[in-house]
MITIMI-578604 format. One line per 2 residues: number of its first residue (from 1); their letters; for each residue x, y negated, z of N, C-alpha, C. Coordinates in steps of 0.001 Angstrom, whole numbers. Each point is the difference from the previous one (the first is absolute). Layout:
% residues N
NUM = a = X:Y:Z:X:Y:Z:X:Y:Z  ... .
***
This chain:
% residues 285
1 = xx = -398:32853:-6228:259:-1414:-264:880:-570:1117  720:-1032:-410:1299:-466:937:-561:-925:721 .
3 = xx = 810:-252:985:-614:-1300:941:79:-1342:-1409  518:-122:-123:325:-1624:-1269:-830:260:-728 .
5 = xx = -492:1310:-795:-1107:199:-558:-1477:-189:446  -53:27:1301:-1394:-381:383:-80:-1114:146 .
7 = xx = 1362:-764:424:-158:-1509:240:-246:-800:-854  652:150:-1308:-133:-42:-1361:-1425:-278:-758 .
9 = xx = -650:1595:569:-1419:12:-458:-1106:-1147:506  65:-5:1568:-597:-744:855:122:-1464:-570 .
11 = xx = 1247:-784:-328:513:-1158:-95:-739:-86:-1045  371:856:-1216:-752:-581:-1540:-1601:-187:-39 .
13 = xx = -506:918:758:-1778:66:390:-257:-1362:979  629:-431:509:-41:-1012:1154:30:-1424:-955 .
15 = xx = 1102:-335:-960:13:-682:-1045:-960:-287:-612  -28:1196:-638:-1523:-174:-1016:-1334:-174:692 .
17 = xx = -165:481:936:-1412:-200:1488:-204:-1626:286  1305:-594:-31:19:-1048:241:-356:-1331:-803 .
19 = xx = 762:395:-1153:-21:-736:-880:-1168:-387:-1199  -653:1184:499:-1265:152:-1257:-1079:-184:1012 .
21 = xx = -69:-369:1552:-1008:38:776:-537:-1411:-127  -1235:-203:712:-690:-964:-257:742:-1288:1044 .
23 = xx = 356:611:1575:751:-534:658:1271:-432:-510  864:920:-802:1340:-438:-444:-231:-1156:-897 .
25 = xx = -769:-184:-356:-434:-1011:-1399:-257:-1183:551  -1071:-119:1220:-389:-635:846:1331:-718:585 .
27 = xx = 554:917:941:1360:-538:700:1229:-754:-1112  386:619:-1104:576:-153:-798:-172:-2161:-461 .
29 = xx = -1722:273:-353:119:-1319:-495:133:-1320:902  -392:226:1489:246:-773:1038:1403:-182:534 .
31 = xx = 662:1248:-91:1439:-354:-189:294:-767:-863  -225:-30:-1386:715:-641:-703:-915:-1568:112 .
33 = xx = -1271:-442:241:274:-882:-321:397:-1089:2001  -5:508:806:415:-116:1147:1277:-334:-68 .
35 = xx = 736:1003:-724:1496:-472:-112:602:-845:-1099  -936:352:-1213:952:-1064:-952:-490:-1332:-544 .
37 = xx = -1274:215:790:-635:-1659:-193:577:-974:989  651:-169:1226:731:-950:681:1268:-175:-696 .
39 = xx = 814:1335:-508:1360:-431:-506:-180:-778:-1176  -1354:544:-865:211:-684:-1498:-334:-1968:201 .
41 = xx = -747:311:967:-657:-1772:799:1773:-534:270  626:959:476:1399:-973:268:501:19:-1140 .
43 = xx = 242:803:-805:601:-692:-918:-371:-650:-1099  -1270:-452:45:-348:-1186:-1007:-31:-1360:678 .
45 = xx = -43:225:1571:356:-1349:1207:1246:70:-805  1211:702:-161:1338:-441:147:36:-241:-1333 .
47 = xx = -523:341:-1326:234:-638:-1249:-793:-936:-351  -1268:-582:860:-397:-1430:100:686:-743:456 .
49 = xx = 493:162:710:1070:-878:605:938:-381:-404  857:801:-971:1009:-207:-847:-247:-1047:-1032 .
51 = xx = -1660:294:-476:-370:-602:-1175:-505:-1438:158  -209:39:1570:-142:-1234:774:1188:-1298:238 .
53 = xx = 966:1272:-345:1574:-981:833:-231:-687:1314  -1014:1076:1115:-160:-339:1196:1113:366:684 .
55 = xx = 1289:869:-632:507:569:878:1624:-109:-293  157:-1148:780:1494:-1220:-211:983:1147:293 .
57 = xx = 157:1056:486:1218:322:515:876:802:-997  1038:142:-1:970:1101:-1035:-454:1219:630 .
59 = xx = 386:732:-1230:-106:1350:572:719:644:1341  1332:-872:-121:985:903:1381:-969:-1021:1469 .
61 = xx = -350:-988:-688:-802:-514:1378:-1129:833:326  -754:242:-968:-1207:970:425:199:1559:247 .
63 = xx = 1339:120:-177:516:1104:364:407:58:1949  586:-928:-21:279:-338:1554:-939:98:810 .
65 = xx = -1492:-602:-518:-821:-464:382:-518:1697:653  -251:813:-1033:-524:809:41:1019:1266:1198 .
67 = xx = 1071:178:-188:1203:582:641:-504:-554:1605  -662:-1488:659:523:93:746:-1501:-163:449 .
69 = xx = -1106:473:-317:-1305:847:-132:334:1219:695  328:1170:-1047:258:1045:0:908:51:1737 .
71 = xx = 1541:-697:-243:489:341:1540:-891:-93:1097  -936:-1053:149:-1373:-65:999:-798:1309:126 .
73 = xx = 37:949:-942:-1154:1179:-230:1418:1095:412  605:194:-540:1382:1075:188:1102:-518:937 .
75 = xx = 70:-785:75:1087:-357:1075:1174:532:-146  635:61:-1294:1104:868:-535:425:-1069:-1784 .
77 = xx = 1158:-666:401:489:-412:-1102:-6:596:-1393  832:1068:181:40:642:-1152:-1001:-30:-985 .
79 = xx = -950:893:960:-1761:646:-721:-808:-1764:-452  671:-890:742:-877:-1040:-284:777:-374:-1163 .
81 = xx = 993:175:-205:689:-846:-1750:-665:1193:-740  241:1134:247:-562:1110:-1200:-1265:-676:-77 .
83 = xx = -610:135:802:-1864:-86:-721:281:-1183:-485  576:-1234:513:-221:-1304:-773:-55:67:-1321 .
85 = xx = 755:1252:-379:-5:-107:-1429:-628:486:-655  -1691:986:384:-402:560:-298:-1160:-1235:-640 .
87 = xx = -885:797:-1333:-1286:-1119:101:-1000:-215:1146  -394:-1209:339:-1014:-266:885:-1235:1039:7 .
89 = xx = -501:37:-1137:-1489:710:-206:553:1678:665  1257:513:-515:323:1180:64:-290:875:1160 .
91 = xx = 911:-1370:916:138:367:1468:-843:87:524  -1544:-1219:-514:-1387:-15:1046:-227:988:-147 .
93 = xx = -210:1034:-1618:-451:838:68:451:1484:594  1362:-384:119:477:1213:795:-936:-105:1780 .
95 = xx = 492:-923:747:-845:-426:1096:-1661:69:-150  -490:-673:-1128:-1493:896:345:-361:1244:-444 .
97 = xx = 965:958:-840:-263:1095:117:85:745:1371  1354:-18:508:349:261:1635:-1102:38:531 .
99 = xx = -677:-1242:165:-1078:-571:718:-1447:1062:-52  -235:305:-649:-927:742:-564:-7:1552:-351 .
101 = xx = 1031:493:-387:402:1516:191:-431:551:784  116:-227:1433:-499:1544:1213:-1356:-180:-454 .
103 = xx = -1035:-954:155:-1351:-101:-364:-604:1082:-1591  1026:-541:-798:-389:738:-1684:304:1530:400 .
105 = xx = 1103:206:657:426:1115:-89:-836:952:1372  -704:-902:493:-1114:556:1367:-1649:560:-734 .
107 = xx = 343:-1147:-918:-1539:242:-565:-147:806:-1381  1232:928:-639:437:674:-924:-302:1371:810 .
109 = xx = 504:-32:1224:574:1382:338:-658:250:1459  -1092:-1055:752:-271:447:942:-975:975:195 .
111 = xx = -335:526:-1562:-766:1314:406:884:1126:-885  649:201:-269:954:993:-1040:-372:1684:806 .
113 = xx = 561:-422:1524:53:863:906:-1137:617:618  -673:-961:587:-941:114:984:-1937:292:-645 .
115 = xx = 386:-815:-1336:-1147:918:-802:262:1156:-408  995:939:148:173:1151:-544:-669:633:1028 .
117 = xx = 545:40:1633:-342:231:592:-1772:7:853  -181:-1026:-526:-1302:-379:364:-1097:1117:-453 .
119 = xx = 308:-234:-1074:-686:1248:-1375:749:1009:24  609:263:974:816:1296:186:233:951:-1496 .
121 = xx = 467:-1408:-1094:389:827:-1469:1598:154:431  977:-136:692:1071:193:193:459:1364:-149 .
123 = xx = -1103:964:908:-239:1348:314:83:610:-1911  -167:-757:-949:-314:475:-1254:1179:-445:-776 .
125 = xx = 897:-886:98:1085:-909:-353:1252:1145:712  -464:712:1209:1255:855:541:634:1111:-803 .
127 = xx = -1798:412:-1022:256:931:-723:1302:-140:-1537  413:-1711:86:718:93:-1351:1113:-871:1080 .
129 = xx = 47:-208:872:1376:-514:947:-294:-188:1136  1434:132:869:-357:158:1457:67:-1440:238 .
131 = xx = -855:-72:1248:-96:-1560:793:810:-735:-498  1139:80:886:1439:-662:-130:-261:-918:-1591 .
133 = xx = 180:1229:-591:-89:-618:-1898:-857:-870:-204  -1195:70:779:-1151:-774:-377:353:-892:253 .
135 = xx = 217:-629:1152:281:-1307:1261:1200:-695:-1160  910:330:-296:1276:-130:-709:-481:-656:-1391 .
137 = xx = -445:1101:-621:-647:-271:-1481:-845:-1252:43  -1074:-519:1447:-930:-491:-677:1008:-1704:651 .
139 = xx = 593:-153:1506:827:-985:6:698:-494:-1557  943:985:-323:361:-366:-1513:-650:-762:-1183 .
141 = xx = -1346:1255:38:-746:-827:-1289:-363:-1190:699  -487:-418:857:-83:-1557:444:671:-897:101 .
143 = xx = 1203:345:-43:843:-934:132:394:-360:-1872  -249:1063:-409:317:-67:-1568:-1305:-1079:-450 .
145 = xx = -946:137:642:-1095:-915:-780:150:-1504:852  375:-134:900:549:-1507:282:983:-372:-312 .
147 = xx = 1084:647:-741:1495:212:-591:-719:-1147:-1361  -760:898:-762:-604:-446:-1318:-727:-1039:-123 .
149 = xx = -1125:-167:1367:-779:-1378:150:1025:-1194:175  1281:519:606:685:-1731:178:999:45:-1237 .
151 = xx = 186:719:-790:428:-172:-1248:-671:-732:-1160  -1127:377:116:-880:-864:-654:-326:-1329:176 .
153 = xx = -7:-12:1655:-317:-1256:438:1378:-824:-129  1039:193:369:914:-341:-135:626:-655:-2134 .
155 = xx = -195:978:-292:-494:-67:-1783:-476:-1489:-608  -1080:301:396:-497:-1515:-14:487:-882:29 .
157 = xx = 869:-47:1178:203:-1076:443:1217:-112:-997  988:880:32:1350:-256:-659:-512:-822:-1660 .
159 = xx = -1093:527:-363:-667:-459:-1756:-140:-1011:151  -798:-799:888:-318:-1092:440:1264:-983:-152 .
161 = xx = 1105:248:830:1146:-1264:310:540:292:-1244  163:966:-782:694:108:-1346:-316:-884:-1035 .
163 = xx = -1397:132:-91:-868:-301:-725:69:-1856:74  31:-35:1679:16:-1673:-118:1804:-571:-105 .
165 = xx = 202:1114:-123:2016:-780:-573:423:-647:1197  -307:235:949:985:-403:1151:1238:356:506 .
167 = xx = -27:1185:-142:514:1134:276:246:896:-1041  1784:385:-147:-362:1034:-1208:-214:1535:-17 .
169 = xx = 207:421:-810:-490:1431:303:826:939:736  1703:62:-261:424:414:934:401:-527:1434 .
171 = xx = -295:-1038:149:55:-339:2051:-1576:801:223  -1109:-763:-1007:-1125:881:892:-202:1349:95 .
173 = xx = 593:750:-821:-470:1403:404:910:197:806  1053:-353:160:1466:553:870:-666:32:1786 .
175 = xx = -277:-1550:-60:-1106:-194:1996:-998:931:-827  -747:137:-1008:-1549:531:137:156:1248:654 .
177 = xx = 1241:809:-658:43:1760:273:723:-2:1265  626:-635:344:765:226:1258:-1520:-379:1214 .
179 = xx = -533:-1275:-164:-1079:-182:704:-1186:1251:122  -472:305:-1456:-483:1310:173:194:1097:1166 .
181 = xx = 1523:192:-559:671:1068:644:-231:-127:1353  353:-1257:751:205:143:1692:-2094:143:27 .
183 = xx = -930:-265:-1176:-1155:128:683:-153:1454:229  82:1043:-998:-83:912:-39:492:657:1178 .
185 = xx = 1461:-123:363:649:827:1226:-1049:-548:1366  -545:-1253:-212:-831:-652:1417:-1154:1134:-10 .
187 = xx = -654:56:-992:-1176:608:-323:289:1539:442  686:683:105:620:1133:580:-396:-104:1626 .
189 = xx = 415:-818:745:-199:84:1235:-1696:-230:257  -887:-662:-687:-1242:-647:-205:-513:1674:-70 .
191 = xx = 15:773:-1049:-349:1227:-313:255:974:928  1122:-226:820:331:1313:715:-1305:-286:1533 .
193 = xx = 159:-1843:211:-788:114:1213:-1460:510:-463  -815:-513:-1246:-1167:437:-483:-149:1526:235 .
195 = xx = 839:616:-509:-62:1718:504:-49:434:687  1056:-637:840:-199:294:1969:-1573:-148:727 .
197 = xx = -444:-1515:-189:-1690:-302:342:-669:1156:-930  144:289:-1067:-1005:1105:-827:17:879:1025 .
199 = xx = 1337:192:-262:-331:1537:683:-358:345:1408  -206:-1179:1108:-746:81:1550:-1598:942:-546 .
201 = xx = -809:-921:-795:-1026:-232:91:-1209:1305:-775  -928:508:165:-504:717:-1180:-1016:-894:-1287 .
203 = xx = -359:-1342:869:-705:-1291:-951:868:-908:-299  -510:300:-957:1255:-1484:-614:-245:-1650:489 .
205 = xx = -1537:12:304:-487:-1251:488:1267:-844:1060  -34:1345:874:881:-276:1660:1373:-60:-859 .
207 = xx = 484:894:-928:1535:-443:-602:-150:-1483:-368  -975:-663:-459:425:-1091:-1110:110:-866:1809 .
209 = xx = -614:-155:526:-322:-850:1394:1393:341:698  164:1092:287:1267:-312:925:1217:169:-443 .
211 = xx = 193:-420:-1179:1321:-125:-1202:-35:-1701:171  -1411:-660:78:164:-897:-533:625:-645:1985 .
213 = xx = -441:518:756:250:-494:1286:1458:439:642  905:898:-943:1026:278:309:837:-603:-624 .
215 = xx = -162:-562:-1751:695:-882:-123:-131:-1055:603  -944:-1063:192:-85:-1073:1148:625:464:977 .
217 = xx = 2:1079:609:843:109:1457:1719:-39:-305  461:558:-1499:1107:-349:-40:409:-1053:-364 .
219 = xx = -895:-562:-651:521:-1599:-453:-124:-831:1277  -717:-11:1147:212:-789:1358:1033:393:338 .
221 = xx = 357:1192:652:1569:712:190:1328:-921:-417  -43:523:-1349:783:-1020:-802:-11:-931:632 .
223 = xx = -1176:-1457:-193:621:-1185:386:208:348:1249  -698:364:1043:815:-466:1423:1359:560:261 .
225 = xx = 670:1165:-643:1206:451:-323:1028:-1194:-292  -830:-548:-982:1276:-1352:-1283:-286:-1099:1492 .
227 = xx = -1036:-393:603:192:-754:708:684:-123:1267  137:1210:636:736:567:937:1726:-26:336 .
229 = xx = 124:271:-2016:1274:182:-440:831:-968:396  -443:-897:-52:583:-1624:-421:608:-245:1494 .
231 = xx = -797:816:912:-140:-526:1446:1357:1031:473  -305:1047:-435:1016:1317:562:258:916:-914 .
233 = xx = 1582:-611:-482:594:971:-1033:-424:1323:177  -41:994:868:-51:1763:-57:-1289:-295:-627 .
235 = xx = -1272:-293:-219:-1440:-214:-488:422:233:-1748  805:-977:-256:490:238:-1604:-134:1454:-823 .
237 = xx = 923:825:796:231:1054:-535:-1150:1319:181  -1632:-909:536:-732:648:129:-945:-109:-1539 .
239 = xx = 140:-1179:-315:-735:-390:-1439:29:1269:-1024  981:769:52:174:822:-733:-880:1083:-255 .
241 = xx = -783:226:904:-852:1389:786:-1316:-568:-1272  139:-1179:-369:-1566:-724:-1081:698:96:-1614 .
243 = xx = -799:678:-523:777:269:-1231:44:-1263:-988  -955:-1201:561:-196:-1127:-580:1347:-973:332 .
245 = xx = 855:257:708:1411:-449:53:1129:486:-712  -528:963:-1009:1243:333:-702:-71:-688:-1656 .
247 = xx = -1075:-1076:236:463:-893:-1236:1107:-964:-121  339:-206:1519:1160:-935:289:1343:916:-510 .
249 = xx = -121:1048:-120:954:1099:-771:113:163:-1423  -1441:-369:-326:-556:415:-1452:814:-1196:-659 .
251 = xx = -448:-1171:114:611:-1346:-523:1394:-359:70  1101:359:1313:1206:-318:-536:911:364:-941 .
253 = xx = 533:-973:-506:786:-217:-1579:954:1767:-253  261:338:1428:904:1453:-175:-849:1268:-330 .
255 = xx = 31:737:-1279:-571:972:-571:-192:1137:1410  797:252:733:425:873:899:-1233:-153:756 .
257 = xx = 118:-1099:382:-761:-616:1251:-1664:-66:-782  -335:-507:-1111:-1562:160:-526:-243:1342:-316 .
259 = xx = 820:1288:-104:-56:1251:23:-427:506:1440  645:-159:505:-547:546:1637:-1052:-495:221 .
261 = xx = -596:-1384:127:-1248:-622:266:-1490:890:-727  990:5:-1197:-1065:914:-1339:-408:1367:828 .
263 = xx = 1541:763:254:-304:1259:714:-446:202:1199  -39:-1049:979:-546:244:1319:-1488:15:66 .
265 = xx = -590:-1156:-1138:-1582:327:147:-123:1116:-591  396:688:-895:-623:1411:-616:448:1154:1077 .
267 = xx = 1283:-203:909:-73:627:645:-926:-187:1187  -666:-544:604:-758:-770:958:-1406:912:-483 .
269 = xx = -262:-274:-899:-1036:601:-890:-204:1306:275  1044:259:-598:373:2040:-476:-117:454:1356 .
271 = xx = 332:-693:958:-110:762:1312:-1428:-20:545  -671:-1167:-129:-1718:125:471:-739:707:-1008 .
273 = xx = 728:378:-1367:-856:1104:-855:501:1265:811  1064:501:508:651:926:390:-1030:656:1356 .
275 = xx = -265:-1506:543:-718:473:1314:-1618:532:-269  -312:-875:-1289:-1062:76:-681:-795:1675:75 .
277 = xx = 1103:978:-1186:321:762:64:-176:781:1157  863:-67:1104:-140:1209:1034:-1496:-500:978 .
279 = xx = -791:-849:-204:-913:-745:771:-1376:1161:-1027  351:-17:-1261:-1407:680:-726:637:1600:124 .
281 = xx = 1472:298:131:-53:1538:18:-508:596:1291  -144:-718:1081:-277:186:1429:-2356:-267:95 .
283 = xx = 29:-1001:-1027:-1270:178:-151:-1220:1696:-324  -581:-284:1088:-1347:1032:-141:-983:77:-972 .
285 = x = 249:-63:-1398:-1109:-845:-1114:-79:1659:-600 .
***
């Protein structure tokens, strides 16, 4: 059997493990209603409002309005007219997906690894692929089952604004799938760090705990980085090292430029699955 073939195998068993588990079901429905009960709350705020005629301004005014929002959060013209034009609800929900990813994707996958090991069934898993494949295969299938949870969740939401005619069907799916899309590539870097913490530990207990204390340690990082920045340009070009800065990539209007953003978290990812990998082939289990 080929290396892609074991990865293959691993990924599809990892899928289905997931998806039919009591946890995946569990996680699944708290995702969804975590995420699409604030966006659907905004957008019946924003079509009460309409129906209210609380809301005097033209569209290019509430367009401005919003553009010069966005420049406050991005600090980049461009990206701030693109999103202006995106729907309101769309964007929250792109941002509270962001928001929430390393956590879903911590509590999907922070035992994938380290319960194998624990229960030293890995030793039995070697017999139909080597490590490497495993570590590879099971990052994958996880990322495939948070791929699918924010599709769904995301789903919703697009039925929802359709449904209330605000929005027609092709602007919303056009932000829905592109929004998707940059979640998915985020969710890549979310998965690769989950694998990395799996694979320290032989209890998963200690994975879920110090996944959850390493993202907090990078999200402090981050800000004192962005705050630093402001103070001393060379600091800027440190933001980069946090894979949570390549949404400022993901969002501008140039295809080029939301491609790289897309590819740097999966690459960001692929490399802490990579390390993942040589961390369990070096393991004594």
């Amino acid at each position: 059997m080929s290396v892609w073939e074991e990865i293959g195998l691993v990924t599809r068993h990892e899928l289905k493990r997931n998806l039919k588990s009591a946890k995946g079901i569990v996680m699944f429905a708290l995702f969804l209603l975590g995420g699409a009960v604030p966006a659907l709350i905004m957008i019946l705020v924003e079509h009460a409002q309409k129906l209210a005629q609380l809301d005097k301004m033209s569209p290019e005014q509430q367009q401005q309005v919003t553009e010069k929002a966005l420049y406050g959060f991005y600090r980049d013209h461009p990206t701030a007219h693109y999103l202006s034009q995106s729907p309101g609800a769309l964007f929250f929900l792109l941002q509270g997906t962001l928001t929430v990813l390393p956590l879903l994707a911590l509590i999907i996958g922070f035992d994938q690894i380290a319960g194998e090991i624990q229960h030293r069934a890995i030793r039995y898993l070697v017999g139909r692929a080597h490590r490497p494949s495993i570590v590879v295969g099971k990052a994958l299938g996880i990322w495939g089952v948070v791929a699918i949870m924010i599709l769904v969740l995301h789903s919703v939401v697009w039925i929802m604004m359709i449904a209330q005619g605000e929005h027609g069907v092709g602007e919303t799916l056009s932000w829905g799938v592109r929004f998707w899309a940059f979640s998915v590539a985020s969710a890549g870097a979310s998965v690769g760090l989950a694998s990395l913490v799996s694979s320290w530990f032989k209890a998963p207990i200690l994975s879920l705990f110090t996944g959850v204390g390493v993202g907090f340690a990078l999200f402090v990082a981050r800000a004192i980085v962005a705050a630093l920045s402001i103070r001393y340009e060379w600091m800027d070009s440190v933001k980069w090292a946090f894979p949570a800065s390549y949404e400022s990539l993901m969002v501008k209007p140039d295809a080029l430029d939301a491609l790289s953003g897309c590819a740097a978290d999966i690459v960001w990812g692929g490399a802490l699955v990579g390390l993942a990998a040589f961390i369990v082939q070096k393991k004594d289990v």
